[in-house]
C-alpha positions, 0 to 999 in steps of 0.5 A: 500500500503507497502512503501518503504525506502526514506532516512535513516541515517548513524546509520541506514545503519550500523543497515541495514548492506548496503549502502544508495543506497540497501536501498533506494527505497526498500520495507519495507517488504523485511528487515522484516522477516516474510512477513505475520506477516509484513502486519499485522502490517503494517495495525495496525500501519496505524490504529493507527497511531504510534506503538513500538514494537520488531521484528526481521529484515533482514541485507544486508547480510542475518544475522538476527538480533533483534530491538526495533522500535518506529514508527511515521504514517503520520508525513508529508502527506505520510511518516513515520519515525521510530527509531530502536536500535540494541537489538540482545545481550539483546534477546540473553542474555535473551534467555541465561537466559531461557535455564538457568532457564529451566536447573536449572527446571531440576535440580531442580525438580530431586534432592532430596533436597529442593532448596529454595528462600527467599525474604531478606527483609520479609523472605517470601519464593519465590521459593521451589521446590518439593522436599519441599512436599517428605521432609515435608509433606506438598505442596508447593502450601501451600506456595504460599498461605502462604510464611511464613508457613515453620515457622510452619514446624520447632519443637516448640523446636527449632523454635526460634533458628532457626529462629533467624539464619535465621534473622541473616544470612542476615548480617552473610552472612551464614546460617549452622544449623541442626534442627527437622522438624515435619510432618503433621502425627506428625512424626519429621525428622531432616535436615540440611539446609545451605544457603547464601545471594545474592547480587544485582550490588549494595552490597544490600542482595536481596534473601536468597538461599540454600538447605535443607537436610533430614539427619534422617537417620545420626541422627539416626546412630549417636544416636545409635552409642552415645548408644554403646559407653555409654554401652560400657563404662559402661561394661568396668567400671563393669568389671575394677570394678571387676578387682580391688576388686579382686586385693584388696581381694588378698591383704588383705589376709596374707600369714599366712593364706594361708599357714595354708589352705595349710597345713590342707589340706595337714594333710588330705591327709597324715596323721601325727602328725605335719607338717611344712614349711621348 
């Protein structure tokens, strides 16, 4: 048999949105929402003889609303008491952060950057996305398994650099570095990863954030760029080289011997005895 309301509390009329009289003497069920989802419960918590749970609620003017109940069966023969709190703003704040957390899926699943999560404490990683597998080669259920596995996807080379920034990024606040990655097939790429700390309502660093970019292709422009730039130096100092021995050759020549060519070579063109430079 569903019971109906017997007394209720100033608290619980504002909850209800009515007065004592639209709520005394009502059935239960009619402030539930969901008459079939009710009944069952109301059988359980009869059973069990207590129950706390989160349901949604039907107020004096049609709004529904969510609450928090904890329920007492029988605690005088034939009456039962419950406490209810007003949770609407807490589910949806939650239902907020879902659609948020479904979004930043989105996002995250399409870009072409690593999106990543550290744990600031051991630098075990908490979230990846799969971007992680196109960039490194490597799945990101490698790291689940193993959070700590992305160590290994730095060059030997620059792993301990790299990984002392990471260290200290949790004091610095700041994580800028470009550095060789190597895939399983031995190929190296190069990326350029940038990260912040997030903070908790107390200061404390809880997670690293950031993202990874695969700048290869930048590296590489640049390094061919590097290489013209030095051939191109190199031929302008070749050619400045030429330029001032050719200078010092003509400088070292005396006009005596200039004059004397010039005039041999005149004598075979007309013949005469002497010539002379007037």
């Amino acid at each position: 048999m569903i019971k109906e309301h017997v007394e209720a509390n100033p608290a619980a009329l504002t909850l209800f949105g009515t007065n004592n009289n639209g709520l005394s003497g009502q059935p239960i069920e009619k402030f539930f929402v969901g008459l079939e989802d009710f009944k069952e419960a109301w059988s359980r918590f009869l059973d069990r003889g207590s129950e706390h749970r989160e349901t949604r609620i039907l107020r004096g003017n049609g709004e529904t609303i969510f609450v928090e109940y904890t329920a007492k069966a029988h605690y005088l023969p034939g009456r039962h008491v419950a406490v209810l709190r007003d949770i609407t703003r807490r589910k949806q704040a939650e239902e907020a952060l879902r659609e948020s957390e479904e979004r930043f899926q989105e996002m995250a699943r399409n870009i072409e950057e690593i999106f990543w999560t550290l744990d600031a404490e051991n630098l075990k990683v908490l979230y990846v996305n799969p971007a992680y597998e196109s960039i490194t080669g490597r799945s990101c259920e490698s790291l689940r398994e193993d959070p700590k596995s992305y160590e290994e996807v730095i060059h030997p080379e620059d792993r301990v650099r790299v990984l002392s920034r990471l260290g200290e990024s949790v004091q610095t606040g700041q994580l800028d570095e470009e550095f060789r990655i190597t895939k399983p097939d031995g190929a190296t790429r190069w990326v350029w990863v940038h990260g912040f700390p997030v903070r908790d309502s107390a200061g404390i660093v809880r997670r690293l954030v950031g993202t990874a970019q695969d700048v290869t292709a930048r590296k590489s422009a640049e390094e061919e760029i590097a290489r013209n730039l030095d051939r191109a130096e190199s031929a302008g100092a070749e050619a400045d080289a030429f330029r001032k021995t050719t200078l010092a050759l003509t400088q070292n020549l005396s006009m005596d011997y200039v004059l004397d060519t010039l005039l041999q070579s005149l004598l075979k063109l007309v013949p005469c005895e002497s010539a002379r430079i007037l």
